[in-house]
C-alpha positions as CSV (number, residue, x, y, z in Angstrom):
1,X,-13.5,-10.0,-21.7
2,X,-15.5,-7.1,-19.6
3,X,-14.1,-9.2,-16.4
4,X,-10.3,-8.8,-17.8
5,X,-10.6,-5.6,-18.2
6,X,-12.1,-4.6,-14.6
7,X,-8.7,-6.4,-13.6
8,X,-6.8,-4.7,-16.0
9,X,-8.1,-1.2,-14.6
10,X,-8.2,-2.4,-11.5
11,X,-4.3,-2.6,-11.3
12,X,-3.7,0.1,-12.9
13,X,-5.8,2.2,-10.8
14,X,-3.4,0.6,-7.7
15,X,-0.3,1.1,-10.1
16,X,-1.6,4.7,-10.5
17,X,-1.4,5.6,-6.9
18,X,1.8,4.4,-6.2
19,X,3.2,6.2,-9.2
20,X,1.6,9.5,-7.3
21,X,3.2,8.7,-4.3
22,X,6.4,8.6,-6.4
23,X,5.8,12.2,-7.7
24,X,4.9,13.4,-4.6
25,X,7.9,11.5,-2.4
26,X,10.0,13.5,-5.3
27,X,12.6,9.9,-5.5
28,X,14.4,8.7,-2.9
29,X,17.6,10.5,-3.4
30,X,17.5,11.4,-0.2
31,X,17.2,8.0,1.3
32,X,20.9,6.7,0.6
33,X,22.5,9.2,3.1
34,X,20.2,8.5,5.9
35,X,20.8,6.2,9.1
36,X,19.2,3.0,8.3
37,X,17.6,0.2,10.6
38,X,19.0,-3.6,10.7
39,X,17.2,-5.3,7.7
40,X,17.1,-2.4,5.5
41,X,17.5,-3.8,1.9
42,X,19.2,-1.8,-1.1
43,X,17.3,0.8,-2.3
44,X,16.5,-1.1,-6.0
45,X,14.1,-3.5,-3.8
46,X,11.6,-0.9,-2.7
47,X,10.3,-0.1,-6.4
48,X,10.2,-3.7,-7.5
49,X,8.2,-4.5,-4.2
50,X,6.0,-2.1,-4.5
51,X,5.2,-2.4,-7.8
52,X,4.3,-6.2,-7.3
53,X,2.5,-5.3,-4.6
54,X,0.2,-3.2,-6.2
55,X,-0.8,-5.3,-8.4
56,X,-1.5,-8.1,-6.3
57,X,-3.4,-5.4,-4.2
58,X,-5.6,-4.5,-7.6
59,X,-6.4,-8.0,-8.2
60,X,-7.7,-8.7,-4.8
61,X,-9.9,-5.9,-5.6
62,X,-11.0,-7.1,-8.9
63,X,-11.8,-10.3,-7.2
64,X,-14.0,-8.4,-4.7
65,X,-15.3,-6.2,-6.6
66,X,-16.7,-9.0,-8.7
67,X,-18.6,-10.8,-5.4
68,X,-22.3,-9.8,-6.0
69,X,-23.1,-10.1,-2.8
70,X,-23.8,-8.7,-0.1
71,X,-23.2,-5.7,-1.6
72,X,-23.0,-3.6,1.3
73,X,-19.9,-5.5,2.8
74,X,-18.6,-5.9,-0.6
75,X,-18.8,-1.7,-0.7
76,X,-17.4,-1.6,2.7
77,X,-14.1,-3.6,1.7
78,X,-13.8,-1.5,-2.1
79,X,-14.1,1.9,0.0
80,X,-11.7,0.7,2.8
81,X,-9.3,-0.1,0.1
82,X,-9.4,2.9,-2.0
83,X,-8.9,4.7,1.2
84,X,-5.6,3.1,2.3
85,X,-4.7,3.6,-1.3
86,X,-4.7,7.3,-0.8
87,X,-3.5,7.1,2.5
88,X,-1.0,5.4,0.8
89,X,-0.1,7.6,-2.0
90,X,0.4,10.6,0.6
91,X,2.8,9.0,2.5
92,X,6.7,9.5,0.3
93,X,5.4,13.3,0.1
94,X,6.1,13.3,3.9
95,X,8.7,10.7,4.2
96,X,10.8,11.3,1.3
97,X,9.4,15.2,0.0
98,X,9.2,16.9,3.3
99,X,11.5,14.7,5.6
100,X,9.0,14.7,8.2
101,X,9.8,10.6,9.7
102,X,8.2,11.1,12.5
103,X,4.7,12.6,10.7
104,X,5.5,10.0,8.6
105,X,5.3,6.8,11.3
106,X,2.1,8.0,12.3
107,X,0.8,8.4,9.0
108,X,1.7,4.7,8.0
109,X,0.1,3.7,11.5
110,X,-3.3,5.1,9.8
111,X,-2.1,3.0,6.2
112,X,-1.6,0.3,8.2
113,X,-4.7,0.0,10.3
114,X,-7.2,0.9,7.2
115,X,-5.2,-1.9,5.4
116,X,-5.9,-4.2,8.2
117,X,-9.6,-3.4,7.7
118,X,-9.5,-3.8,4.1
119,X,-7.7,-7.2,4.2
120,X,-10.3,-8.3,7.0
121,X,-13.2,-7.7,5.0
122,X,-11.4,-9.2,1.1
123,X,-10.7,-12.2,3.2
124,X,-14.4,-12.8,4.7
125,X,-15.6,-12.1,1.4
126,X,-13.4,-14.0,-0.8
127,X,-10.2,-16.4,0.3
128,X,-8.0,-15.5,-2.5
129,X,-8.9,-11.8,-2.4
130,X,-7.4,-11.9,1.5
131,X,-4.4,-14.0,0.3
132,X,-3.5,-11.5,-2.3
133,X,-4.1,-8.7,0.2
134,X,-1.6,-10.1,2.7
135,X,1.6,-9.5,1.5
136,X,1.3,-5.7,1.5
137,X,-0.3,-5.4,4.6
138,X,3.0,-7.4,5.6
139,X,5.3,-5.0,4.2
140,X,3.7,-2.1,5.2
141,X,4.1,-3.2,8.4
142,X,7.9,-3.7,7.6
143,X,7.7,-0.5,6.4
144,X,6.5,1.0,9.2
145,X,9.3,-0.8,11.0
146,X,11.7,1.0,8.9
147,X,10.3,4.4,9.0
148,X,10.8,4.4,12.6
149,X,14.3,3.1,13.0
150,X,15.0,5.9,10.2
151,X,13.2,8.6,12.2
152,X,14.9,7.3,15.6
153,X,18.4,7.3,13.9
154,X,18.0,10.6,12.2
């Protein structure tokens, strides 16, 4: 029971930060009228994705956080993920909130690259932790992709 709930928070914790990022992105009204890349999908997608993204992202936490040892790498991974997480959160208030794409590219290039740590570190520590991870360091790279065809376009 103590274990289910650790995943229970855990999720909500990544659910949480998205939902700030959605407060502080203000919506993405202001995404339909923008020039879009090739591969762009419809603007329902984004929310569903994410969503299921976070919570695959919490449970590879959980499934961290639960590995006893080493502690030390175990710390490193859990404090390279709550990092990205904020990273993460920040990034619609420049995108979406202040329309700054370009700001915006090079703030995903940080998401992306303290992702890439985290997901190094779940995956040496436990397999499934790393599969879980990989997905949204996938589509944060696809969201990077994006953010610069919008910024180049616009």
């Amino acid at each position: 029971m103590k274990n289910r709930r650790a995943l229970i928070v855990s999720i909500l914790l990544a659910l949480a930060a998205g939902g700030l990022g959605a407060l502080l992105g203000g919506g993405m009204d202001g995404f339909g009228p923008l020039e879009k890349p090739p591969l762009t999908p419809p603007g329902w997608v984004f929310p569903v994705v994410w969503t299921a993204l976070y919570i695959l992202t919490g449970a590879a936490a959980w499934r961290v956080w639960l590995r006893r040892q080493p502690a030390a790498e175990r710390r490193r991974a859990l404090r390279l993920y709550a990092a990205q997480l904020a990273v993460n959160a920040l990034w619609p208030g420049l995108f979406f909130g202040l329309g700054l794409y370009w700001a915006a590219a090079v703030w995903l290039g940080l998401l992306i690259a303290l992702a890439a740590l985290a997901w190094a570190d779940f995956r040496r520590l436990d397999d499934l932790a790393g599969i879980l991870f990989a997905p949204y360091l996938a589509w944060c790279a696809f969201a990077l992709y994006l953010n610069i065809g919008v910024a180049a376009l616009n």
